[in-house]
MDTraj code that builds the backbone (N, CA, C; nanometers):
import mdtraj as md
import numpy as np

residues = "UNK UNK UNK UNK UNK UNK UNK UNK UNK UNK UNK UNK UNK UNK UNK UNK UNK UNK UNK UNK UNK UNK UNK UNK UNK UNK UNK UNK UNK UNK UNK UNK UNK UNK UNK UNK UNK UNK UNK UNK UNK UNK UNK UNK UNK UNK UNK UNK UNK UNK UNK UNK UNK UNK UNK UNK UNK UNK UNK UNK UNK UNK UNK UNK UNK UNK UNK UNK UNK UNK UNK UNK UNK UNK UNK UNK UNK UNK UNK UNK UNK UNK UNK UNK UNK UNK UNK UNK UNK UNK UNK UNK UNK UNK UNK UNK UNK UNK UNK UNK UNK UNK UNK UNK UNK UNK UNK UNK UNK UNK UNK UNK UNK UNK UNK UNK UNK UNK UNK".split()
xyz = np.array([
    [-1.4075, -5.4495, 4.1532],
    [-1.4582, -5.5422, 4.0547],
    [-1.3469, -5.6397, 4.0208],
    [-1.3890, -5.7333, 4.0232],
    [-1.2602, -5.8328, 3.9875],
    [-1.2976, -5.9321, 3.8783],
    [-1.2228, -5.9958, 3.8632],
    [-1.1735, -6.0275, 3.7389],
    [-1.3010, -6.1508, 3.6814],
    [-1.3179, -6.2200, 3.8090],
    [-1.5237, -6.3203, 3.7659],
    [-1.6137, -6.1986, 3.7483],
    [-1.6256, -6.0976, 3.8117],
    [-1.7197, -6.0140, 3.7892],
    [-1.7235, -5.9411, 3.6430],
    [-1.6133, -5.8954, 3.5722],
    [-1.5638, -5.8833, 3.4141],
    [-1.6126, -5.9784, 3.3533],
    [-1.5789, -6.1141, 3.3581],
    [-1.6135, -6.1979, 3.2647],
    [-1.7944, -6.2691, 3.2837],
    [-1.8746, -6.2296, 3.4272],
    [-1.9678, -6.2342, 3.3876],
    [-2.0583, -6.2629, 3.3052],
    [-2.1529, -6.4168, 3.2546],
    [-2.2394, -6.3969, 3.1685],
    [-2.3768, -6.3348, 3.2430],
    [-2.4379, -6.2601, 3.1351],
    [-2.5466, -6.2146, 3.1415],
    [-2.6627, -6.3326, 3.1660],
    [-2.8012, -6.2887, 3.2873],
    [-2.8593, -6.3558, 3.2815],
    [-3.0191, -6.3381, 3.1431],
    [-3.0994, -6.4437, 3.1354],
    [-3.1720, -6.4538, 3.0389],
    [-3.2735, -6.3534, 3.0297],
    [-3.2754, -6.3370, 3.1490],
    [-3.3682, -6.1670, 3.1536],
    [-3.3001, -6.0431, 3.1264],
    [-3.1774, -6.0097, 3.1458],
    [-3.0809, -5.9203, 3.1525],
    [-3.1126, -5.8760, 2.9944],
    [-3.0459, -6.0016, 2.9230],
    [-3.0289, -6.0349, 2.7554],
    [-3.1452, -5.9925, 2.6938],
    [-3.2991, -6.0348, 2.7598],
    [-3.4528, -6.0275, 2.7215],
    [-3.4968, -5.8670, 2.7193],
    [-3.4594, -5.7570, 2.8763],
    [-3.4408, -5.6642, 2.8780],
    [-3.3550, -5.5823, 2.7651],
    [-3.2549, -5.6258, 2.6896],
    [-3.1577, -5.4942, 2.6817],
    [-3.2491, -5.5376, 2.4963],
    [-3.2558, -5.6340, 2.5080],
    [-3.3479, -5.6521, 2.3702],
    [-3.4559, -5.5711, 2.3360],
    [-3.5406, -5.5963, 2.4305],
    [-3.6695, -5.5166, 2.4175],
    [-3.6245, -5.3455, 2.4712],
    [-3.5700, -5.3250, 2.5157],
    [-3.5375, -5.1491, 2.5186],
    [-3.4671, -5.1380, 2.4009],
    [-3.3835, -5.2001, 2.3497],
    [-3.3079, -5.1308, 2.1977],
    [-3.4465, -5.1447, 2.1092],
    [-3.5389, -5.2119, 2.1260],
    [-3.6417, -5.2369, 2.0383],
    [-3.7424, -5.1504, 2.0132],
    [-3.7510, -5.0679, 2.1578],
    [-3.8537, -4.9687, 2.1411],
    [-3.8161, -4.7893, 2.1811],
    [-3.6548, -4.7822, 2.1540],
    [-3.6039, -4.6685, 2.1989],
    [-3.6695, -4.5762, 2.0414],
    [-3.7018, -4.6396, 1.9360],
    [-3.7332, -4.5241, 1.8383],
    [-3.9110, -4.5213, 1.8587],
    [-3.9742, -4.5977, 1.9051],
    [-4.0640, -4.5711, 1.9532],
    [-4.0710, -4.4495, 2.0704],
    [-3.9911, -4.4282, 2.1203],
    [-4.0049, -4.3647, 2.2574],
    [-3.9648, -4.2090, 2.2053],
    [-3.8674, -4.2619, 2.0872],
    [-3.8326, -4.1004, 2.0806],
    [-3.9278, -4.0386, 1.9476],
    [-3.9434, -4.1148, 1.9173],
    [-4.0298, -4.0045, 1.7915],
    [-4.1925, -4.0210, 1.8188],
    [-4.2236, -4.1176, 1.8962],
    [-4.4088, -4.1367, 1.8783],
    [-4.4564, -4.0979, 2.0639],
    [-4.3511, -4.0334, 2.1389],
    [-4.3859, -3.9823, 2.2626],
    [-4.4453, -4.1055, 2.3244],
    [-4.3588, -4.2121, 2.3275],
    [-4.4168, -4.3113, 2.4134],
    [-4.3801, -4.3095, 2.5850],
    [-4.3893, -4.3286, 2.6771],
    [-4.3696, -4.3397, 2.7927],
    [-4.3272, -4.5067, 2.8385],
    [-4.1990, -4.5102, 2.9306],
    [-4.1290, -4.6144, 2.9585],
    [-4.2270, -4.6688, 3.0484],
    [-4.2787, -4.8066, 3.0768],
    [-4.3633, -4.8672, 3.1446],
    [-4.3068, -4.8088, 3.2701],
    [-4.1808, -4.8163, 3.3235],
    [-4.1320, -4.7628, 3.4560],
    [-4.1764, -4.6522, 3.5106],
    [-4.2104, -4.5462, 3.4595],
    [-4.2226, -4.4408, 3.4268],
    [-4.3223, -4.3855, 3.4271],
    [-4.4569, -4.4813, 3.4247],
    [-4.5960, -4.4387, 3.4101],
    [-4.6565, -4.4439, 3.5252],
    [-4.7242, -4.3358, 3.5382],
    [-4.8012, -4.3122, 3.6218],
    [-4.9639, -4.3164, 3.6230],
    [-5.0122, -4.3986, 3.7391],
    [-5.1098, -4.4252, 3.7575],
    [-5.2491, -4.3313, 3.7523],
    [-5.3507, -4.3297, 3.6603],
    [-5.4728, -4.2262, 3.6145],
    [-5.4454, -4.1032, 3.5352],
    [-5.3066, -4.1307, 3.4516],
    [-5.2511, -4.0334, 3.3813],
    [-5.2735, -4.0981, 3.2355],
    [-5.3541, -4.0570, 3.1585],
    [-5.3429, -4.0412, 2.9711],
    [-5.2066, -4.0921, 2.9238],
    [-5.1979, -4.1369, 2.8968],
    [-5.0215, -4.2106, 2.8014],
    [-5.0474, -4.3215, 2.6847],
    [-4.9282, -4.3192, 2.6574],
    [-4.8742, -4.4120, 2.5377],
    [-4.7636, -4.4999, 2.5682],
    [-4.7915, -4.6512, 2.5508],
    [-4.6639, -4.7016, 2.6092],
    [-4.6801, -4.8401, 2.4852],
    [-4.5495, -4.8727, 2.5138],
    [-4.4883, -5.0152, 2.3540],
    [-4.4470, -5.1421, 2.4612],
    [-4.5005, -5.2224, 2.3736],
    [-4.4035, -5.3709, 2.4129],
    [-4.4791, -5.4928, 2.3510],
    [-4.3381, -5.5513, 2.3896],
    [-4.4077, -5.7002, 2.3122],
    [-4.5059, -5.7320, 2.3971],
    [-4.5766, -5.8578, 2.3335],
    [-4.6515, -5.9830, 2.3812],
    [-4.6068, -6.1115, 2.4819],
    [-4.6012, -6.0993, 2.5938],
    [-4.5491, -6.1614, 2.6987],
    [-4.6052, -6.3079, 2.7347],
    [-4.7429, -6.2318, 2.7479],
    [-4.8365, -6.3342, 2.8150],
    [-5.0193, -6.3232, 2.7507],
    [-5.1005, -6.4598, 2.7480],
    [-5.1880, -6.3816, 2.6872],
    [-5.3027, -6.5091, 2.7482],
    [-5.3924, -6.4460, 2.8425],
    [-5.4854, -6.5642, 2.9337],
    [-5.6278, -6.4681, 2.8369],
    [-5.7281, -6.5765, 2.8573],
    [-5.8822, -6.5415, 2.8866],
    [-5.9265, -6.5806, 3.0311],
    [-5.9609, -6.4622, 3.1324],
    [-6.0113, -6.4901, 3.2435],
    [-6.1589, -6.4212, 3.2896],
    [-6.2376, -6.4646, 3.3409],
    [-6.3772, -6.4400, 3.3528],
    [-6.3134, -6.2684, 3.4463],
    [-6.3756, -6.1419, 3.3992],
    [-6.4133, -6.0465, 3.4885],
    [-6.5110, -5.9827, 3.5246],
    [-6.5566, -6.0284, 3.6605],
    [-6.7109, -6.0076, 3.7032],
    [-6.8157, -6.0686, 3.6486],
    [-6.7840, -6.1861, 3.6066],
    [-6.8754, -6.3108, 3.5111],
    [-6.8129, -6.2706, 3.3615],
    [-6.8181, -6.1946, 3.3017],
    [-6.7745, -6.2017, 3.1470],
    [-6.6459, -6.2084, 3.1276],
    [-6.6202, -6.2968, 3.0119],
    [-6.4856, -6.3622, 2.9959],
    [-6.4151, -6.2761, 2.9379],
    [-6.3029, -6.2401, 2.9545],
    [-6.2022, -6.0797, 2.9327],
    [-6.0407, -6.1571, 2.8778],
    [-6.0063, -6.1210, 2.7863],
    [-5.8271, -6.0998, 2.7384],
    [-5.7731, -6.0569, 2.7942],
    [-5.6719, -6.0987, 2.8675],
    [-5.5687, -6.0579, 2.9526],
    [-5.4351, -6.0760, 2.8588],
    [-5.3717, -5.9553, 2.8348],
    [-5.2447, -5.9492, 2.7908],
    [-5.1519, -5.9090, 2.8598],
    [-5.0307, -5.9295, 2.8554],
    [-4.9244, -5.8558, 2.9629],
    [-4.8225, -5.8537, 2.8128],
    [-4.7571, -5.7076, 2.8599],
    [-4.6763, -5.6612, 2.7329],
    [-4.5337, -5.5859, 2.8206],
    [-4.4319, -5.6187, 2.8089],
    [-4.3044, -5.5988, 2.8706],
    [-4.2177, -5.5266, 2.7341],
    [-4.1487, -5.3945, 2.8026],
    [-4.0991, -5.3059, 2.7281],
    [-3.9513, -5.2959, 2.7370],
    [-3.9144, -5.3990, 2.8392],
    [-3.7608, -5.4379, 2.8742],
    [-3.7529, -5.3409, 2.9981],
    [-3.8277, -5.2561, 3.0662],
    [-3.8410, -5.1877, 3.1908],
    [-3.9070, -5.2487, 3.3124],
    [-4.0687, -5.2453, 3.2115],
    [-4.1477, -5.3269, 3.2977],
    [-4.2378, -5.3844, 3.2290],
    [-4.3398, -5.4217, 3.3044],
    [-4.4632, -5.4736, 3.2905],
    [-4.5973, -5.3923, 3.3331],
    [-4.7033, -5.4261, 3.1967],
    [-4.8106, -5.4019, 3.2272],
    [-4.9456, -5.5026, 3.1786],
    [-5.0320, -5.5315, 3.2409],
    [-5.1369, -5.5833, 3.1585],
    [-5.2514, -5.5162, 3.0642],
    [-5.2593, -5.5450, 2.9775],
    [-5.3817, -5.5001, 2.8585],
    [-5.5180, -5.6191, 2.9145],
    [-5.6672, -5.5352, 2.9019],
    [-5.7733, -5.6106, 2.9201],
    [-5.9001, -5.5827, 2.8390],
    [-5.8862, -5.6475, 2.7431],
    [-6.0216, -5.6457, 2.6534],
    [-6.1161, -5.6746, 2.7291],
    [-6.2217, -5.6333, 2.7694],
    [-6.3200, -5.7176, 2.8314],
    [-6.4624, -5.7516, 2.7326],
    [-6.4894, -5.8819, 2.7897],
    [-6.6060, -5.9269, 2.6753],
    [-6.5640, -5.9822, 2.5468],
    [-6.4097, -5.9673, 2.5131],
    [-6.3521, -6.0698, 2.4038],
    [-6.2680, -6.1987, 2.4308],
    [-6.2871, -6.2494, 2.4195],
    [-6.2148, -6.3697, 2.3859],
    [-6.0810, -6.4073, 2.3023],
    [-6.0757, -6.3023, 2.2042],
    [-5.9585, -6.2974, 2.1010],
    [-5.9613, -6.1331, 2.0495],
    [-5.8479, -6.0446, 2.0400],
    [-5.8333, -5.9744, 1.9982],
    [-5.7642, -5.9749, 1.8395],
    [-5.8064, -5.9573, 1.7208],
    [-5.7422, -5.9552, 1.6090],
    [-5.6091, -5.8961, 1.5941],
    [-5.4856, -5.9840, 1.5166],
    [-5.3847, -5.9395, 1.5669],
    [-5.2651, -5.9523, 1.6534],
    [-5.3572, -5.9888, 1.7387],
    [-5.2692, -5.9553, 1.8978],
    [-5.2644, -6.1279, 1.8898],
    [-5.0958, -6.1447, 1.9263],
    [-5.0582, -6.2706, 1.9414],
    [-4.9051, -6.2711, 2.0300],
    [-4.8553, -6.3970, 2.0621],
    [-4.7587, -6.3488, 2.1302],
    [-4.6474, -6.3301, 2.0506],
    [-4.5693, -6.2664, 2.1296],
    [-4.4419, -6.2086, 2.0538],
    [-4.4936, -6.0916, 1.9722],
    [-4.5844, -6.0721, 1.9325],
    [-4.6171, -5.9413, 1.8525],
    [-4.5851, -5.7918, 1.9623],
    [-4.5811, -5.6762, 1.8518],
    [-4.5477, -5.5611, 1.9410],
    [-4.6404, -5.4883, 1.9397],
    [-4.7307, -5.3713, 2.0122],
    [-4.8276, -5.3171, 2.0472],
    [-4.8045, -5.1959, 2.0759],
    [-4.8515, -5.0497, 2.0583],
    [-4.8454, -4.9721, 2.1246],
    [-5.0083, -4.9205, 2.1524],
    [-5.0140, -4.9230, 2.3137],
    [-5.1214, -4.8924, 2.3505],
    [-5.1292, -4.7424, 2.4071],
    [-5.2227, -4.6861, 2.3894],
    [-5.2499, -4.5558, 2.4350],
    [-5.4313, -4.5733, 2.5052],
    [-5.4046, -4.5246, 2.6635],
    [-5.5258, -4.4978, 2.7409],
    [-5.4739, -4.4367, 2.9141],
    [-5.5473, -4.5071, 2.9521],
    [-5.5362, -4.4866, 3.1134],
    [-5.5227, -4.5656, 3.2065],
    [-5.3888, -4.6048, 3.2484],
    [-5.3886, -4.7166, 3.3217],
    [-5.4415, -4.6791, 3.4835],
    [-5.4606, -4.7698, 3.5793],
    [-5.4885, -4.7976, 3.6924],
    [-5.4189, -4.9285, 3.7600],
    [-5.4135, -4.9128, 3.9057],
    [-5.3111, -4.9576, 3.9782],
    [-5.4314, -5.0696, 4.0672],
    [-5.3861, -5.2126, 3.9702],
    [-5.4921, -5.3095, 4.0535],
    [-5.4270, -5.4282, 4.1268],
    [-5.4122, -5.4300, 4.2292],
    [-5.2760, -5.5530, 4.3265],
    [-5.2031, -5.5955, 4.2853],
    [-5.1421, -5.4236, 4.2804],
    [-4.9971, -5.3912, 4.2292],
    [-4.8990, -5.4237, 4.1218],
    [-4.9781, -5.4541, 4.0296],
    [-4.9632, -5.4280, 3.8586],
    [-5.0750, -5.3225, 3.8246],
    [-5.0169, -5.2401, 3.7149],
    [-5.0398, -5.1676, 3.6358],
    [-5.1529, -5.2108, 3.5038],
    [-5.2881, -5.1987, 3.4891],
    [-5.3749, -5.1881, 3.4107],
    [-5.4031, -5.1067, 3.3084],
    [-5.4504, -5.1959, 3.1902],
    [-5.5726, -5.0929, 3.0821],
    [-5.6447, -5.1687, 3.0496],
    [-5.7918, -5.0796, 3.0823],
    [-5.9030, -5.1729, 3.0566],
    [-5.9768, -5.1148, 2.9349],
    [-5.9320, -5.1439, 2.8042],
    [-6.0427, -5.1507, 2.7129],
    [-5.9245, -5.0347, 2.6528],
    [-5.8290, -5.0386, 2.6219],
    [-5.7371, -4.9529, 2.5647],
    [-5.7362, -4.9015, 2.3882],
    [-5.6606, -4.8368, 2.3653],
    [-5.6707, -4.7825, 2.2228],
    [-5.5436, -4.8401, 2.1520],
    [-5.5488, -4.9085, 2.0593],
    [-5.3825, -5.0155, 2.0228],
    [-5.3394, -4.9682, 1.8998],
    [-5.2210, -5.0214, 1.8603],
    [-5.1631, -4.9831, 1.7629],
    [-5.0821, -5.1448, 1.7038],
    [-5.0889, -5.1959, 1.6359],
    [-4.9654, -5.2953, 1.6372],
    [-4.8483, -5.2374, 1.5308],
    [-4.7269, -5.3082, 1.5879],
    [-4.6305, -5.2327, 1.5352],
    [-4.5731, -5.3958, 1.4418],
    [-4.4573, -5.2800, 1.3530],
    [-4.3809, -5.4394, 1.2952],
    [-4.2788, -5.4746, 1.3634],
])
top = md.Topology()
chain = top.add_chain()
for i, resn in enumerate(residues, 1):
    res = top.add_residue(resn, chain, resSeq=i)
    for name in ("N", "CA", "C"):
        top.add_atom(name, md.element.get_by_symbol(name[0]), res)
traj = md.Trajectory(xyz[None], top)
């Protein structure tokens, strides 16, 4: 390691990451949440993160909420289907969702999940 590699700045994701994991490490340890990394596909869980991203896109003709919520690990998307707006849910807000995700071209899903918002 030399001496540019020490002085290193961090990149904006690096900084975005170590944010959002200090953010949800007391989530993880006292409310049994599971690290987005970590989750496994058609398994029951609980997982935290902010508000990333937040589309309305038609699924199978009816128009569905698409959220994506990043825990400083990874990513997953949330999918209301049949709403348009979920109460609440905005970006930057924090969420903990509990259901069953599924593995749809290769992101991680919940369709019609059980939420929590956090402060």
């Amino acid at each position: 390691m030399g001496l540019r590699d020490a002085f290193r700045a961090k990149g904006v994701r690096e900084l975005d990451s170590e944010r959002l994991m200090d953010r949800f490490t007391e989530q993880i340890e006292k409310h049994g949440v599971t690290k987005i990394t970590e989750l496994v596909p058609r398994m029951k869980v609980r997982v935290c993160g902010e508000v990333k991203r937040m589309t309305i896109k038609p699924r199978s003709g009816i128009p569905s909420t698409e959220i994506t919520i990043n825990d400083g690990t990874g990513q997953v998307v949330v999918v209301f289907s049949g709403r348009r707006h979920v109460a609440g849910i905005e970006h930057g807000k924090c969420l903990r969702i509990e259901g069953v995700a599924f593995s749809d071209a290769n992101e991680l899903v919940f369709l019609n999940p059980a939420y929590t918002l956090l402060p």
